[in-house]
Structure formats: C-alpha cells, structure tokens
C-alpha positions in Angstrom: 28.2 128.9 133.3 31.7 130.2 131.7 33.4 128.1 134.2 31.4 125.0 133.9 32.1 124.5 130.3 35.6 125.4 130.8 35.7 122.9 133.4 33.9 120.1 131.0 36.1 121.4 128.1 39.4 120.9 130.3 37.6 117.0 131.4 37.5 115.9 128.0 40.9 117.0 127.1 42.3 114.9 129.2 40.0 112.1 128.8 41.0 112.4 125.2 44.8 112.5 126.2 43.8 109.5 128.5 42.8 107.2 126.1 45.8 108.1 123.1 48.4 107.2 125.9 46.6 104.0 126.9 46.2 103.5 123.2 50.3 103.8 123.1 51.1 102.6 125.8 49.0 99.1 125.1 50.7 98.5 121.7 54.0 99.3 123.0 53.2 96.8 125.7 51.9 94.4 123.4 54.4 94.8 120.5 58.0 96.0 122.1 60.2 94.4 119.3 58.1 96.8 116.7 58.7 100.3 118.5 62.4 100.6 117.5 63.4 98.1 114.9 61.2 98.8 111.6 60.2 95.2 110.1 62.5 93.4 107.9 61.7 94.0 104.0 60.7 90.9 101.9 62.5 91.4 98.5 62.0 88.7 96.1 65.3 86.9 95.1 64.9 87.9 91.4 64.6 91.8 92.5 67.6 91.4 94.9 69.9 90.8 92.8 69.5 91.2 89.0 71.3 88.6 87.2 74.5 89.3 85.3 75.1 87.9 81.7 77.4 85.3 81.6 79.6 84.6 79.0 81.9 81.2 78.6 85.2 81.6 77.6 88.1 78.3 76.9 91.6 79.8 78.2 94.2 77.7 77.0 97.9 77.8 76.3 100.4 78.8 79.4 97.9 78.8 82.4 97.4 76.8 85.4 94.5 75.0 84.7 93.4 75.5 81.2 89.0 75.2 80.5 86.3 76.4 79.6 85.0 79.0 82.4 82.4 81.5 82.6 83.1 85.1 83.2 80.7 87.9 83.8 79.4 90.0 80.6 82.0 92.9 80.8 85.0 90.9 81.9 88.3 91.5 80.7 91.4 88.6 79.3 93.3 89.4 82.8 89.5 88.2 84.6 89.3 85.1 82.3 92.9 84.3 83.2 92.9 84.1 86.6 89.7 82.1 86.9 92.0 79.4 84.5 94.3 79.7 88.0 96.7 82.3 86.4 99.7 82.4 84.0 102.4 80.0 84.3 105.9 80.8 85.1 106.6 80.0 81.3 104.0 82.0 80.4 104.6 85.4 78.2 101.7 87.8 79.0 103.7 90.5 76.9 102.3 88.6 73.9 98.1 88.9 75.0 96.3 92.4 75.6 95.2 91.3 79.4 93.2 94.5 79.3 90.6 93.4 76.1 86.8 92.6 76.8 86.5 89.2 76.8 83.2 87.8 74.2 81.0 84.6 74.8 82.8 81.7 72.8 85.9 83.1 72.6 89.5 81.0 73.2 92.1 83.0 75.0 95.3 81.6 74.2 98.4 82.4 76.8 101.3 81.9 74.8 104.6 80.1 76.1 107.6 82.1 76.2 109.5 81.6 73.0 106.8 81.1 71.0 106.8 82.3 67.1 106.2 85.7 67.2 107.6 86.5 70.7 110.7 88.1 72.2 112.4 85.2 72.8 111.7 84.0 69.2 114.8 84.6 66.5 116.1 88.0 66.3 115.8 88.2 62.8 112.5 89.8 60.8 109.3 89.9 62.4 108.3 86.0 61.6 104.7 85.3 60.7 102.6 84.2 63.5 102.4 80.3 64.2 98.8 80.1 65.0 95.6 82.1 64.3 95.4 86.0 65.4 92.4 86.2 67.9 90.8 89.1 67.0 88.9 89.8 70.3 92.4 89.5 72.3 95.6 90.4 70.2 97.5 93.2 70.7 97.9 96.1 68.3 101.2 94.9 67.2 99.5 91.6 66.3 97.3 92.9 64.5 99.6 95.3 62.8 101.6 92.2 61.9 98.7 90.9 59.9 98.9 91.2 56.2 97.6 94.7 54.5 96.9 95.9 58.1 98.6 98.6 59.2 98.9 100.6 62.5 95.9 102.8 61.8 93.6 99.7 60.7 94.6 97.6 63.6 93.7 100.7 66.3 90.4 100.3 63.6 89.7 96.8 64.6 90.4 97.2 68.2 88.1 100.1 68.5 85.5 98.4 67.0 86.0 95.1 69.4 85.9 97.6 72.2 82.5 99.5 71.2 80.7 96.1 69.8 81.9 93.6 72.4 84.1 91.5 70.6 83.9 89.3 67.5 81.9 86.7 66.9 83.5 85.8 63.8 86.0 86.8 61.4 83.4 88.2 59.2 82.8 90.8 61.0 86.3 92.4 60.1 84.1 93.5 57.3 82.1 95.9 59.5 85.7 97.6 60.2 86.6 100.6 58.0 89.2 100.0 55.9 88.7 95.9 55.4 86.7 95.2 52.5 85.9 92.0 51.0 89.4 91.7 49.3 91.8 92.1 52.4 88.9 90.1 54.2 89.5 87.2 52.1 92.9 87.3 52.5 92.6 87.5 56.4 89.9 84.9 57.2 92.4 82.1 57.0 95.1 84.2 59.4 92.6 85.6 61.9 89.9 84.0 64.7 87.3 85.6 66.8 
C-alpha cells in the first residue's frame, strides 16, 4: 500500500508541475513582448519634471541683442548675458560681477568700454559713477565707491544679496548692517535694485 501512495503522491507532482509549465508556457506564448521588457511607466507631465521658477530679467547696455529675457530662479549675470546673445566687442565685463545671482525685475546693465567709472575713463580720481549702482550686480569696488560705504559695508551688502536673493528695492539696504535710515537716505538716489 506504501508503494501505491508513493506512486499517486509522485502522479500528482507532476500533474501539478504539468499544469504550472502550461500555465507559463501559455502566457509566454500569448504575451512574448511582456517576458523581458517590464512595461513602460506612465508619469504624469507635472511629476516628470517639476517646474523651475522663472525669473525675467531686461539686459541692456553693451550686448548683442539687449531685452527682456527669462532666466531660471538661481541664475547668475554671466547666464542672463548670454541669453541677451553675449557681450559686445566694446563691451567691458571688468566693470559687472558676471558671477552675482540674478533677481526677478532686475536690469543688468553691460557697460561700454570707457564708460565713467571704468579703466578706460580719466586717469585722475576715482570719478562718481554716471548712472545708478545696481545693487543686485555691482561689484565690490562699486559699491565701495558709493558714498559712506566702505570695503567692509560693501562685502555687507553683497552678502546679504547672496543669502536673500537679491534686491527688490533700494529699501532693503536697510536690512544690511551698517546702513541705517541716514546713509539710506543718502544712497536711495545713487543706488537701484
């Protein structure tokens, strides 16, 4: 009797191995492009690709074709530049911090080469600048240049460009340690976001 249920034992075993390799074999059969390629995901177009902030920046001055562009959120003056087609040959990028985080509404002005204020201008004192000091892309010696702002104050505003994103107005110089409400007074006229 030992041997008859070892023998009905070993029947069903492979009757049960039968039918799992007809059960493979069938979908395999019936669904070859599934076995070794795993179905494409479905990602919703919002999920894909989160969208950036964009800011919109006017370049103007010594580019190639001056506007109003948008930039991403994070971009730098060099990035806002070259979307304006680049400098011009008569442009003096000495003059403009290419490396400063660019902030929605702000003008980046490329100056020409000879400009007030640049190498090329008279070699006498340091002459007073001809236009507005933009605060979200001058240099530290710009801003050094400004009155009752030294070297130490300047690095102060830059910093603070840097960790807030830029200026949104000159007001904001007020935020800056060192500018109170007297030497902001006298800069609002000199100075632009």
């Amino acid at each position: 009797m030992s041997e008859l249920l070892q023998d009905r034992r070993r029947l069903l075993a492979a009757a049960v191995a039968a039918v799992v390799a007809l059960a493979l074999g069938g979908r395999l059969f019936l669904h070859p492009s599934h076995a070794s390629v795993p179905p494409p995901l479905h990602v919703a177009p919002s999920a894909a690709r989160p969208k950036t902030a964009q800011l919109y920046v006017d370049v103007v001055g010594a580019v190639r074709r001056p506007g109003l562009y948008r930039v991403r959120t994070g971009s730098r003056v060099a990035d806002a530049v070259a979307r304006a087609g680049g400098p011009t040959r008569k442009a003096d990028l000495e003059l403009l911090n290419l490396a400063a985080l660019v902030a929605d509404g702000e003008q980046v002005v490329v100056p020409r080469a000879g400009t007030a204020g640049g190498p090329a201008a008279s070699a006498g004192a340091p002459s007073a600048p001809s236009g507005p000091v933009h605060l979200n892309s001058a240099t530290l010696d710009q801003l050094d240049a400004l009155p009752g702002v030294g070297p130490v104050t300047a690095q102060k505003i830059i910093d603070y460009r840097t960790q807030h994103g830029g200026f949104a107005s000159a007001d904001e110089l007020d935020a800056v340690p060192g500018i109170g409400p007297a030497r902001l007074a006298d800069l609002r006229p000199l100075v632009a976001p």
